[in-house]
C-alpha positions as CSV (number, residue, x, y, z in Angstrom):
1,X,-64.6,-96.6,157.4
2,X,-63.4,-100.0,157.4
3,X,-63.3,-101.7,154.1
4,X,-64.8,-105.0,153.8
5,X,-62.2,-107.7,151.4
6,X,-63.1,-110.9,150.8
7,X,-60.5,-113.6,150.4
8,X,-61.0,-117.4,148.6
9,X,-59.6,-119.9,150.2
10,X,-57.3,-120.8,147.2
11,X,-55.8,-124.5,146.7
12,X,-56.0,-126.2,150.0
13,X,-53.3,-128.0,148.6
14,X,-50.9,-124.9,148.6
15,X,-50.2,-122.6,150.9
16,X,-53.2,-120.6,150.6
17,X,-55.1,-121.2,153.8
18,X,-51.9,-120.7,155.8
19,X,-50.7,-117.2,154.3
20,X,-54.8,-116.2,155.2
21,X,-55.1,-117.6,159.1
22,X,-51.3,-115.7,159.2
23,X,-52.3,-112.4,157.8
24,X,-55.1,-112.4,160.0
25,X,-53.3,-112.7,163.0
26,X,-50.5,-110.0,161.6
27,X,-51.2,-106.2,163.1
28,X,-53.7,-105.3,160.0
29,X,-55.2,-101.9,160.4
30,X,-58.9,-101.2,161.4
31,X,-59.4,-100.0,157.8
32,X,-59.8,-104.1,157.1
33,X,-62.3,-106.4,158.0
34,X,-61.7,-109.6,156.4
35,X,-64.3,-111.9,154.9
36,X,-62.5,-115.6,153.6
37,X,-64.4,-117.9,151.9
38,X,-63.3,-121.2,152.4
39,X,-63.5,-124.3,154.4
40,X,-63.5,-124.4,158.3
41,X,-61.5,-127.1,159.1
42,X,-59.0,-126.4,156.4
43,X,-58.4,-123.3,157.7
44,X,-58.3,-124.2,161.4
45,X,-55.8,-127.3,160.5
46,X,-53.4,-124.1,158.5
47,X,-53.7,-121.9,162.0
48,X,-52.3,-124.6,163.6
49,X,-49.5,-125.5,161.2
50,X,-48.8,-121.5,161.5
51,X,-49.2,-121.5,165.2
52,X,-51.8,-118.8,165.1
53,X,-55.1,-118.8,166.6
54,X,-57.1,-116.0,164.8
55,X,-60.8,-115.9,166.0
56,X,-63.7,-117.9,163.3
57,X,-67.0,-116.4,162.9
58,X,-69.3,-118.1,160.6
59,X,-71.5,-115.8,158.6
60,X,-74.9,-116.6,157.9
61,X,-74.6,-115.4,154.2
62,X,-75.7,-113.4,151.2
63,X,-77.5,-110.1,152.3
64,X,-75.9,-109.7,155.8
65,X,-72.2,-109.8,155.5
66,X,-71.7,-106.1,156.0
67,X,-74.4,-106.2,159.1
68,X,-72.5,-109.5,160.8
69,X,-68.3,-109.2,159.7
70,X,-65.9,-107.5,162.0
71,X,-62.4,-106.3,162.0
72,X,-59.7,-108.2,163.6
73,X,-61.5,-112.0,163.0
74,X,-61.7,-114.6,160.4
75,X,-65.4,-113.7,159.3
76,X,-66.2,-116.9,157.2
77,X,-68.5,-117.6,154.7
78,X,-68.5,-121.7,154.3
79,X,-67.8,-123.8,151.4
80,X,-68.3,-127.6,152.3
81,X,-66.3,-129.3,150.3
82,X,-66.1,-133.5,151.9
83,X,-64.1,-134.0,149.1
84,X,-61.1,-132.1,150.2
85,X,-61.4,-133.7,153.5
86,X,-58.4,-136.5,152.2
87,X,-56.3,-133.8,150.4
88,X,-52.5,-134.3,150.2
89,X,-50.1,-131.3,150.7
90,X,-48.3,-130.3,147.4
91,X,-49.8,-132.5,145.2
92,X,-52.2,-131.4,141.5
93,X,-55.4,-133.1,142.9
94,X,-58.7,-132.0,140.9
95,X,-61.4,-131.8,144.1
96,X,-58.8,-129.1,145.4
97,X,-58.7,-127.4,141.7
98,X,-62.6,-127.1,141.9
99,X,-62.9,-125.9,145.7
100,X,-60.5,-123.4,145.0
101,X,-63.0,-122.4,141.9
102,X,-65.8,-122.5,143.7
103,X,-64.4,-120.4,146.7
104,X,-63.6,-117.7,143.9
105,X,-67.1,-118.5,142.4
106,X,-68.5,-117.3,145.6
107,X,-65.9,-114.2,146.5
108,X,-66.8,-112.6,142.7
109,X,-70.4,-113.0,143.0
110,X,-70.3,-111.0,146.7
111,X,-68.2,-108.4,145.1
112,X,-70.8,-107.7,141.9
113,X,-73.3,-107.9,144.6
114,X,-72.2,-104.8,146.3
115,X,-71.3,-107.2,149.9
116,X,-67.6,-107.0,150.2
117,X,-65.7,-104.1,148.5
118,X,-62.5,-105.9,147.4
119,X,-61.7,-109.6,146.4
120,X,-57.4,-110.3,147.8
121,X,-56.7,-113.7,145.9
122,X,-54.5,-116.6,147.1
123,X,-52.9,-118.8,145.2
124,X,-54.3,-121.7,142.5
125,X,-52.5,-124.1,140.7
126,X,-53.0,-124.1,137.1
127,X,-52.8,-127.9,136.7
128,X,-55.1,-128.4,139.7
129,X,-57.9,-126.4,137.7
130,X,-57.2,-128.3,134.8
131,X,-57.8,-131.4,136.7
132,X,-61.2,-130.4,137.9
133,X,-62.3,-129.6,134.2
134,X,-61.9,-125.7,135.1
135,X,-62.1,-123.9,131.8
136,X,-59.7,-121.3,132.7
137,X,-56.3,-121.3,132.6
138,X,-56.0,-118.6,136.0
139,X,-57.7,-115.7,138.1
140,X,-57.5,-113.0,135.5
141,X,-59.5,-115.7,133.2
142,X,-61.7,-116.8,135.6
143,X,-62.9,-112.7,137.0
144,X,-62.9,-111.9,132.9
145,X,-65.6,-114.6,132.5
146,X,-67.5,-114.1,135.8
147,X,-67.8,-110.2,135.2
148,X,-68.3,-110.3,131.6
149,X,-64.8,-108.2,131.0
150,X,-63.1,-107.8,127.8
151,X,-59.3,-108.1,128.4
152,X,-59.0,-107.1,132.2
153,X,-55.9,-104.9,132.8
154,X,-53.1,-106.0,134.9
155,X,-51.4,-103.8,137.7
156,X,-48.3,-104.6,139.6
157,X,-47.5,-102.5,142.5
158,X,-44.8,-102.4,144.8
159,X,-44.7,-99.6,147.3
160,X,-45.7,-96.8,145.5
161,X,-44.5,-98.2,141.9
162,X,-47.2,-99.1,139.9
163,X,-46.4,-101.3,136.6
164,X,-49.2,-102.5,134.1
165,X,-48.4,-104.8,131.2
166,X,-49.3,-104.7,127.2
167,X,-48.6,-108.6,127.6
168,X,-48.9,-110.9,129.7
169,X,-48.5,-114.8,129.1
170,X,-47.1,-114.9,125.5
171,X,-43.9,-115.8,124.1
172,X,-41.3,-113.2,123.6
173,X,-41.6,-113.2,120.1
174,X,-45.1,-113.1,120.1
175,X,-45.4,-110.1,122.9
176,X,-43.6,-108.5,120.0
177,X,-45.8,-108.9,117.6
178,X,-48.3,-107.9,120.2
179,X,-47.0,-104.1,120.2
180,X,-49.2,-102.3,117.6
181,X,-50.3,-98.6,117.5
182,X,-53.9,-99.8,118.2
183,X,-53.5,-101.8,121.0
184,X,-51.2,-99.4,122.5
185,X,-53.7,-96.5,122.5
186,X,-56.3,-98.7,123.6
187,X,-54.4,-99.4,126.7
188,X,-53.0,-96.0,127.3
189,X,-56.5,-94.7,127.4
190,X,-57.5,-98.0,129.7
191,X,-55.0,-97.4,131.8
192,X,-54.9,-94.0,132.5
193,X,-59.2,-94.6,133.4
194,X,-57.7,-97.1,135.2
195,X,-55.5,-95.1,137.4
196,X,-58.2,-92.5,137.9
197,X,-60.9,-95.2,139.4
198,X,-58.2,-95.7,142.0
199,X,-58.5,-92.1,142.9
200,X,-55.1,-90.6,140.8
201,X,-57.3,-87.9,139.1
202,X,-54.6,-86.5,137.0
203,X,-52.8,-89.5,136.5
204,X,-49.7,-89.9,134.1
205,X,-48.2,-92.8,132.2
206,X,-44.9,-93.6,131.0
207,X,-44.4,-95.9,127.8
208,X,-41.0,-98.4,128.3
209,X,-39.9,-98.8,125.4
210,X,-39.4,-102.6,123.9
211,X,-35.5,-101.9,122.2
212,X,-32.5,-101.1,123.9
213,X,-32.0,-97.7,124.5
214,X,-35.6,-97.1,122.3
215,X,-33.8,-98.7,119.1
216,X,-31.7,-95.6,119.1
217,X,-34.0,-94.0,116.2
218,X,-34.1,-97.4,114.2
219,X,-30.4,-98.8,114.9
220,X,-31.9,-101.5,116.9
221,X,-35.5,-101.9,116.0
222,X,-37.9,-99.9,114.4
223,X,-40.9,-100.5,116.9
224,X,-40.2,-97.3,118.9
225,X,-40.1,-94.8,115.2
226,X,-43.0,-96.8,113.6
227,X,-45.5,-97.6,116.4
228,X,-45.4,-96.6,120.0
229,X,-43.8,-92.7,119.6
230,X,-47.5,-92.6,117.2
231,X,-49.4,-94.2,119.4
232,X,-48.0,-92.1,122.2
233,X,-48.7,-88.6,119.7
234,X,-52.1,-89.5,119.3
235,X,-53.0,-90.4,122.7
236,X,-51.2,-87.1,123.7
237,X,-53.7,-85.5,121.2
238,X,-56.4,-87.1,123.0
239,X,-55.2,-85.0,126.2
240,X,-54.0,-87.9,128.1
241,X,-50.9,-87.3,129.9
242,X,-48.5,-90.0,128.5
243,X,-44.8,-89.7,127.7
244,X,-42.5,-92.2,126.1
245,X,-41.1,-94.6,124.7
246,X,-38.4,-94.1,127.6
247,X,-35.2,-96.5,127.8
248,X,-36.8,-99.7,130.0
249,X,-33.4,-99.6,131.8
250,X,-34.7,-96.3,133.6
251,X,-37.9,-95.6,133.4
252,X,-39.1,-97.8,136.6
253,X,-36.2,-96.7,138.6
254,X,-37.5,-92.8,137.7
255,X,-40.9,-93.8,138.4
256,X,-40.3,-95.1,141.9
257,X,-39.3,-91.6,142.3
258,X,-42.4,-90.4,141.3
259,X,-41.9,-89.3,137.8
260,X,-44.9,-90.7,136.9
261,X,-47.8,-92.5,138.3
262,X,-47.2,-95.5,136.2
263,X,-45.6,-97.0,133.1
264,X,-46.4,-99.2,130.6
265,X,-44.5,-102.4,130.1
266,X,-44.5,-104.2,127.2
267,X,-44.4,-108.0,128.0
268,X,-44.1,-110.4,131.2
269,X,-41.0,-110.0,132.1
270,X,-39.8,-106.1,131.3
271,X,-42.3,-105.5,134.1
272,X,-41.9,-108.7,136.7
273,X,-38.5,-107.9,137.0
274,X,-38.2,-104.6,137.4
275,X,-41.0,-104.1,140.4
276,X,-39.5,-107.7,141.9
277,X,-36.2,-106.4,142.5
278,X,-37.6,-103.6,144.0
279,X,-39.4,-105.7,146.9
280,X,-40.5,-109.8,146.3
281,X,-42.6,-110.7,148.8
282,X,-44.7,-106.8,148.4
283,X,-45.3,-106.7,144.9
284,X,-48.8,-107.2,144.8
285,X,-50.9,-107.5,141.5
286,X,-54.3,-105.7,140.4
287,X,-57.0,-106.9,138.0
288,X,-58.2,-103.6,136.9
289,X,-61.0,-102.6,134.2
290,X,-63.8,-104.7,136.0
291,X,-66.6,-103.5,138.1
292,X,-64.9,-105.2,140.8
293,X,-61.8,-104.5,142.6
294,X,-58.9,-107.7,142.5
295,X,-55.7,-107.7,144.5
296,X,-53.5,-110.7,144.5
297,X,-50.3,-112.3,146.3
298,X,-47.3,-112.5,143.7
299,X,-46.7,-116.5,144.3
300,X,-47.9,-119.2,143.6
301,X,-49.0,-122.1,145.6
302,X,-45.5,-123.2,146.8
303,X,-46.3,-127.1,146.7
304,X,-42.8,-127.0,147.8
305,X,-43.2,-126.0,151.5
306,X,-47.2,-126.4,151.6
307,X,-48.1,-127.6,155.1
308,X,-44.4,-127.1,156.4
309,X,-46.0,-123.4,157.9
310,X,-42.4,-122.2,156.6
311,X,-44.3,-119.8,154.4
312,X,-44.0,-116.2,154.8
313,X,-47.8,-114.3,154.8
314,X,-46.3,-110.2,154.3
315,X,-47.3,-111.2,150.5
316,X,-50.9,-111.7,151.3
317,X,-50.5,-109.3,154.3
318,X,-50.1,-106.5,151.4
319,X,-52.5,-107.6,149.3
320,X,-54.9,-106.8,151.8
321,X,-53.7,-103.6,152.8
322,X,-53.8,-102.2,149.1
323,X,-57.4,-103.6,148.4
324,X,-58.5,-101.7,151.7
325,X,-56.3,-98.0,150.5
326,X,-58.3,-98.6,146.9
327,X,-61.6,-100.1,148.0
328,X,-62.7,-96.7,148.8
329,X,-62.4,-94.7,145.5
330,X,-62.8,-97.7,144.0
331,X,-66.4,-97.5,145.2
332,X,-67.2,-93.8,144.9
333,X,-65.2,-93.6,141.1
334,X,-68.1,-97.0,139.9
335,X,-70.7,-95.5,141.4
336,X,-70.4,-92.0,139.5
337,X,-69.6,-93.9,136.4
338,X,-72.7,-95.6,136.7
339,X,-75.2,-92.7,137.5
């Protein structure tokens, strides 16, 4: 059954609308059909700076977009936006920081509505969406807010290493501070639920741990002795099958060998650079904890070569691909949870 994923348009300003028209006209699988919610002539303008010529369909909207999308076209649900119509390549410019808003405005409220069974993001520019008076400082903010989630969980995975993060956009010293016995249960237990809605029934979790060589029982930091080996007992107790803290020099490498389903970093960049060096462009990244299911290309807009059709679309390409494998025990895992 093919799984429906809707994609917002993204900054027009970026390379968003160019890595979409690609990955449309890539060799996806008949398990997508693709719903983007955008802007028709910015996306026809991108197929032609990426010398592709996927086929538009314009949907008629809200209630039929099961009944009218296929597989293998650009099924489109319009967002006319005139004041993008003057929009520069690679510049901050606030009308494309709201219509990339507004695009995901539109994706999040088909996904709680049951239409599409995945949202795949595209790049925003942080600046752009402070331009256009957007509250919200990025996409896990923004689906947080427009699905009433407390702290969504984030996911990195990269062929069949999966990564989530204790952390995400703090200083180091802070993320430090950050790694307490309380919130490391908490997310244990989140992320293990999390793993489970994806349709890994018995999953398991390693901890990294945040010294070298886990602080070598206290010789280089006491954060392994006094808070995550604890928090790791007592979730054990729980019956949740977690292990660590294990050295963060090894413990990706062993999961990519399937040790475990997933670890546990503890901040940004333990976990960026450890599933990054594994693949760049096909690390893709989950919002997880939310009724809805949120895949995501790892990049940004790339004002750099926006409009120069130099981009490469396998990011976004993948970010499909893994919303469609989910989407399915996505579904089935909410709807139990539910009844």
């Amino acid at each position: 059954m093919s799984a429906v994923v809707c994609v917002p348009m993204g900054d027009p300003a970026g390379v968003g609308p160019e890595i979409i028209t690609a990955a449309i006209d890539a060799p996806l699988t008949a398990k997508e059909t693709i719903v983007v919610v955008g802007n028709e002539a910015i996306l026809r303008r991108a197929s032609g700076i990426m010398k592709v010529s996927p086929e538009i369909r314009r949907l008629i909207g809200a209630g039929n977009i099961r009944a009218e999308a296929m597989p293998g076209v650009l099924n489109l649900v319009e967002v006319n936006e005139s004041a993008v119509s003057c929009f520069e390549f690679g510049k901050v410019q606030a009308a494309c920081g709201r219509v990339a808003y507004n695009c995901i405005q539109k994706a999040v409220a088909l996904a709680m509505a049951g239409e599409v069974d995945a949202v795949a993001t595209t790049p925003i520019n942080k600046e752009a969406l402070r331009a256009a008076n957007v509250p919200f400082i990025g996409h896990t903010e923004i689906f947080a807010s427009l699905t009433n989630t407390r702290d969504p969980l984030t996911m990195f995975q990269v062929h069949d290493l999966r990564v989530f993060f204790l952390t995400r956009h703090l200083s180091l010293a802070n993320a430090c501070r950050a790694v307490t016995k309380e919130r490391l249960v908490d997310y244990i237990r989140r992320c293990i639920a999390a793993l489970r809605q994806l349709g890994l029934d018995n999953a398991s979790l390693a901890v990294a741990g945040l010294n070298p060589h886990c602080g070598e029982h206290g010789l280089f930091g006491e954060e392994e002795v006094r808070v995550i080996e604890p928090a790791v007992a007592e979730s054990r107790a729980a019956g949740l099958n977690v292990v660590g803290p294990k050295p963060a020099d090894s413990v990706f490498h062993f999961a990519s060998e399937g040790a475990w389903d997933a670890v546990l970093s503890l901040y940004h960049d333990q976990g960026h650079i450890a599933t990054k060096m594994v693949d760049f462009n096909r690390t893709i990244s989950l919002t997880l904890g939310m009724p809805i299911l949120r895949t995501s290309v790892d990049h940004g807009t790339a004002f750099d070569i926006a409009g120069s059709g130099r981009v490469n679309p396998v990011s976004m390409v993948e970010a499909i691909r893994l919303a469609a494998r989910y989407a399915g025990n996505f579904r089935k895992n909410a709807i139990a949870a539910a009844q």
